[in-house]
N, C-alpha and C positions, 0 to 999 in steps of 0.2 A: 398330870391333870391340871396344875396349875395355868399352863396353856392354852387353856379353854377358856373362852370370853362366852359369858352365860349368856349374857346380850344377845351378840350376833348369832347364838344359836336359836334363843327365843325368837327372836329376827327371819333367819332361815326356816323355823319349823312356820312360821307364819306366812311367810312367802309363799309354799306349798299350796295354799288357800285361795289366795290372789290367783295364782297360776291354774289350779285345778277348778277355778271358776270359770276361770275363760277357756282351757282346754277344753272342759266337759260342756261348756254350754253353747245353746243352739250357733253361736256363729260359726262354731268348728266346730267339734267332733261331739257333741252331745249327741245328736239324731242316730248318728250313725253309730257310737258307744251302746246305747239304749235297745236299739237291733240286734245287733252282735252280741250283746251280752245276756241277750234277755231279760231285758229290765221291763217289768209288766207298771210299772206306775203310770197313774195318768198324767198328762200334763199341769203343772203346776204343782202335783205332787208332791211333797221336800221329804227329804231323810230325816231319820227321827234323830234329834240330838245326841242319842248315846254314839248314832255310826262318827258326827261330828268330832263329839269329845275325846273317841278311842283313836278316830286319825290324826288329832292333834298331839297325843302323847305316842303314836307313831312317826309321826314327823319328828317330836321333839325326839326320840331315842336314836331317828337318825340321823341329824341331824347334830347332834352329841356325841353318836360316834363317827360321823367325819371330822368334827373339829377335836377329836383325841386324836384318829388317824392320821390326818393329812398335813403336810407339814406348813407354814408360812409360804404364800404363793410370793414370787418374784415379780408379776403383773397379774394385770387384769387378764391378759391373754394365755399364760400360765395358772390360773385359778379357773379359767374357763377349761381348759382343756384337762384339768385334774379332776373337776366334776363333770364333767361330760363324760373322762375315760371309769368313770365310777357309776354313774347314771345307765350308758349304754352298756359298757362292758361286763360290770357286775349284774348289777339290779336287770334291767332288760334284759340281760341274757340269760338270768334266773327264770326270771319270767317264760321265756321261751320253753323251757326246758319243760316248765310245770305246764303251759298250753299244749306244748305237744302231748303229753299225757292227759290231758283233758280233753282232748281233741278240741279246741278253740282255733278258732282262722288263723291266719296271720293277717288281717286286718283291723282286727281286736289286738292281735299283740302288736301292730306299728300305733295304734292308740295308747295303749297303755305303757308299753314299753317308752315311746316316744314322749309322753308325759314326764317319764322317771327320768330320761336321759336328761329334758330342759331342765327339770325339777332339781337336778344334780349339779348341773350348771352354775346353776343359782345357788345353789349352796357353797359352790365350789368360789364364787365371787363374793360372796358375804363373807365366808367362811375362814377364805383365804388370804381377803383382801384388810380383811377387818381385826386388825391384830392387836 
């Protein structure tokens, strides 16, 4: 535990936020998130801060448990590739699992999934990098 730099996880679970602004919003995939998912709000719309608060201490838990799990990256391109193989292979691929059983598209799951895999990335670069 001592190996965990509270910072760069604080860091990482905020990043998530950055990132899920621009993923979900109109220039990419927001229009088409909002479709697919059935998201009935109108535009301009927000989430009420509890959704905010609860994906912030989602982020922060995972984000805490990659930097338990994962070891000191060797590069930037070894830290990118330890959260990407954690983003897409775990997380997305969970994801998958639970859409199939929902019956959700797979164009909802390259949104969402695809999120997790950059969002792991980035973690995998702070995380990794930042020792």
């Amino acid at each position: 535990m001592q190996q965990v730099n509270v910072i760069a996880v604080v860091v990482a679970a905020l990043s998530s936020f950055l990132l899920g602004g621009l993923w979900y919003s109109k220039l990419l995939f927001g229009p088409a998130w909002q479709r697919l998912a059935g998201d009935m709000r109108k535009p301009g719309d927000a989430h009420p801060a509890r959704v905010f608060g609860l994906s912030y201490l989602f982020a922060l838990a995972a984000a805490f448990a990659y930097a338990w799990l994962m070891p000191p990256a060797a590069s930037a391109s070894v830290a990118a590739v330890q959260g990407l193989a954690v983003g897409a292979g775990m997380v997305a691929a969970s994801f998958g699992i639970n859409y199939q059983f929902a019956n959700r598209g797979a164009t909802l799951w390259l949104i969402d999934g695809g999120y997790h895999a950059v969002q792991f990335l980035i973690y995998g670069l702070i995380l990794g990098l930042w020792r």
